[in-house]
C-alpha positions as protocol buffer text, in pm:
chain_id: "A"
residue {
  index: 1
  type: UNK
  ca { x: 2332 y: 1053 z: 901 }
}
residue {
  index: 2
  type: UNK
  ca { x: 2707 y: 1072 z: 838 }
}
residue {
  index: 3
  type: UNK
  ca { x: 2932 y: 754 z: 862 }
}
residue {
  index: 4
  type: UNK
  ca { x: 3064 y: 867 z: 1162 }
}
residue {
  index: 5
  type: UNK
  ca { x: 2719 y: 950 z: 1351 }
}
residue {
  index: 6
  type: UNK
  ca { x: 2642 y: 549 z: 1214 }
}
residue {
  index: 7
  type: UNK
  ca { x: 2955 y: 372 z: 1333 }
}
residue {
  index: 8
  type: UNK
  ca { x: 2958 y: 593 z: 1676 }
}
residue {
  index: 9
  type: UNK
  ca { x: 2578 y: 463 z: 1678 }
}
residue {
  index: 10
  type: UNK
  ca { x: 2682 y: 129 z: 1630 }
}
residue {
  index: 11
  type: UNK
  ca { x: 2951 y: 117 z: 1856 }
}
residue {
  index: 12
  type: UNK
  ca { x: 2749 y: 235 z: 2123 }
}
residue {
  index: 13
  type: UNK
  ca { x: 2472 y: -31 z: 2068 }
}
residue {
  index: 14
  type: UNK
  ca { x: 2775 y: -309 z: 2070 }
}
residue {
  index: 15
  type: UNK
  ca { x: 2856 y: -171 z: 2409 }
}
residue {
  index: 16
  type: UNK
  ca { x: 2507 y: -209 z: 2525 }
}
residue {
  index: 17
  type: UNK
  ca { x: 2499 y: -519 z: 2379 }
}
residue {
  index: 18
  type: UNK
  ca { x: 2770 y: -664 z: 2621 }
}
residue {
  index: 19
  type: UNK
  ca { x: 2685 y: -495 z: 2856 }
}
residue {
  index: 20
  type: UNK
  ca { x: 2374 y: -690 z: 2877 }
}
residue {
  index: 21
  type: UNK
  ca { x: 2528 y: -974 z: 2817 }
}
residue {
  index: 22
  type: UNK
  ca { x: 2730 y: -921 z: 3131 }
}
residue {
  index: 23
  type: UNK
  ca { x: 2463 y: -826 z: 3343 }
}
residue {
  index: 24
  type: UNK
  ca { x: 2248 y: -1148 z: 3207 }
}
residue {
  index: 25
  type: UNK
  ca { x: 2571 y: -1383 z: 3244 }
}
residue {
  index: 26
  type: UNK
  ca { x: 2597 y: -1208 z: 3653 }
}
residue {
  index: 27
  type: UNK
  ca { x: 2180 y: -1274 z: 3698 }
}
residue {
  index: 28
  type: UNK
  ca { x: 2221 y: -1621 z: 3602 }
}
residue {
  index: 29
  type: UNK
  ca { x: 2452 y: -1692 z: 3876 }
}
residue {
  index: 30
  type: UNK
  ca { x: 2331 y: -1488 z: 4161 }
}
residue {
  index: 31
  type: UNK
  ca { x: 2091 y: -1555 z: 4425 }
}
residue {
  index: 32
  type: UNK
  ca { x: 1809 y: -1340 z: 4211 }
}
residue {
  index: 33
  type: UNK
  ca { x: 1767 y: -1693 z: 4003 }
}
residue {
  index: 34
  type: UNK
  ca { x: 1745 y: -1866 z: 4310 }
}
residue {
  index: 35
  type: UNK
  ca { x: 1512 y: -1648 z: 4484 }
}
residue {
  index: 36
  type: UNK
  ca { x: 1299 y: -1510 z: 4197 }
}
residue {
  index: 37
  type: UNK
  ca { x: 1281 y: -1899 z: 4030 }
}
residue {
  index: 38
  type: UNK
  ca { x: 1181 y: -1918 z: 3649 }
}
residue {
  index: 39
  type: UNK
  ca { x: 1122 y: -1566 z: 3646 }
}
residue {
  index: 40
  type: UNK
  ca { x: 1500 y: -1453 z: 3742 }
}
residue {
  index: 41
  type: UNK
  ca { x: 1584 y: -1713 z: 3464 }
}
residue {
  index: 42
  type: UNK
  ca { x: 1376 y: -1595 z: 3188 }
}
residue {
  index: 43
  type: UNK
  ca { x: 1475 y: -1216 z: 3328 }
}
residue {
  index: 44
  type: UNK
  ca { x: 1892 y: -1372 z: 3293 }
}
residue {
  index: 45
  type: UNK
  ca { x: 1799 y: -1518 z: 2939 }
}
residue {
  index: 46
  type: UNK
  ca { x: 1637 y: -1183 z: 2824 }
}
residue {
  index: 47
  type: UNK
  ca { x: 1911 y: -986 z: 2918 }
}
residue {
  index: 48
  type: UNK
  ca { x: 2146 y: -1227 z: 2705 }
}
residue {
  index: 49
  type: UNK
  ca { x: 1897 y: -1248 z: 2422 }
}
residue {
  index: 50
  type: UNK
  ca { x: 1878 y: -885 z: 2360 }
}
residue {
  index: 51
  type: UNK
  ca { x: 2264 y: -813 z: 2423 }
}
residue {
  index: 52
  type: UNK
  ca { x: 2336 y: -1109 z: 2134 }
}
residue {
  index: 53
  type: UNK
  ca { x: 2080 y: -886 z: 1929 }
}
residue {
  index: 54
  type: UNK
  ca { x: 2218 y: -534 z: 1945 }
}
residue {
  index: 55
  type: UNK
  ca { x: 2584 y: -689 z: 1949 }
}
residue {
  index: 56
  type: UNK
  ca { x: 2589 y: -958 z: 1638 }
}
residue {
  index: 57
  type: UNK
  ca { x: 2484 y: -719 z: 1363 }
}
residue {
  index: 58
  type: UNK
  ca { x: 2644 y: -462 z: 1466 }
}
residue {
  index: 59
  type: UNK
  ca { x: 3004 y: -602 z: 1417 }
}
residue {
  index: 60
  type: UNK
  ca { x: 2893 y: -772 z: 1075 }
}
residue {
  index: 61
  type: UNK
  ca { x: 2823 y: -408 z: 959 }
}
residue {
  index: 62
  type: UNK
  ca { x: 3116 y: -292 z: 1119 }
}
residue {
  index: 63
  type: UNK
  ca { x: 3344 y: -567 z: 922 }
}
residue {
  index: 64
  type: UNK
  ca { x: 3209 y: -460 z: 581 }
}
residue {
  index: 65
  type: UNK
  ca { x: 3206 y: -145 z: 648 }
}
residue {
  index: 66
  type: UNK
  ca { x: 3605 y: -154 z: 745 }
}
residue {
  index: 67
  type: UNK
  ca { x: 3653 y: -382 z: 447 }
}
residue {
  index: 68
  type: UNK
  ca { x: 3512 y: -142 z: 195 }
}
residue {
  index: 69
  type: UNK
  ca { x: 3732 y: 139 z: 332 }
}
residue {
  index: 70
  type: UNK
  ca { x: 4038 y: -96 z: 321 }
}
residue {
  index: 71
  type: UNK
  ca { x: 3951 y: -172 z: -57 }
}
residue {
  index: 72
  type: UNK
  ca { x: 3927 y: 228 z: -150 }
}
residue {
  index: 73
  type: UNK
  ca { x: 4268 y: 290 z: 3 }
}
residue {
  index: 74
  type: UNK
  ca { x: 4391 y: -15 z: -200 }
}
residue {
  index: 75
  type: UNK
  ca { x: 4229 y: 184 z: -496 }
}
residue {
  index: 76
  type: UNK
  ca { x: 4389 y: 508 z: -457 }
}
């Protein structure tokens, strides 16, 4: 894979990522909690816990990945 197939790869899973968050953060306060009880929580909590997943290392790999490229141009 190219660098740009990765980081397009990446930025797509970040997206995801929040995205779940979102949708977790919007479960959590909804009537599905209420009406589904511990299992519209742990369904909220999932959708949190695997958007902080995809999301967290993809913007550490992003950041070195940017840093590296700003330290070549400093090169040249």
């Amino acid at each position: 894979m190219t660098d740009k197939k990765v980081i397009l790869l990446l930025k797509i899973m970040m997206i995801a990522g929040f995205s779940l968050i979102l949708i977790g953060a919007y479960l959590h306060y909804s009537d599905i909690t209420k009406t589904m009880g511990v299992k519209g929580i742990l369904l909220s909590a999932g959708c949190v816990a695997v958007g902080m997943v995809l999301s967290l290392p993809t913007k550490m790999y992003l950041t070195f990945l940017f840093m590296t490229r700003e330290n070549n141009k400093k090169k040249r």
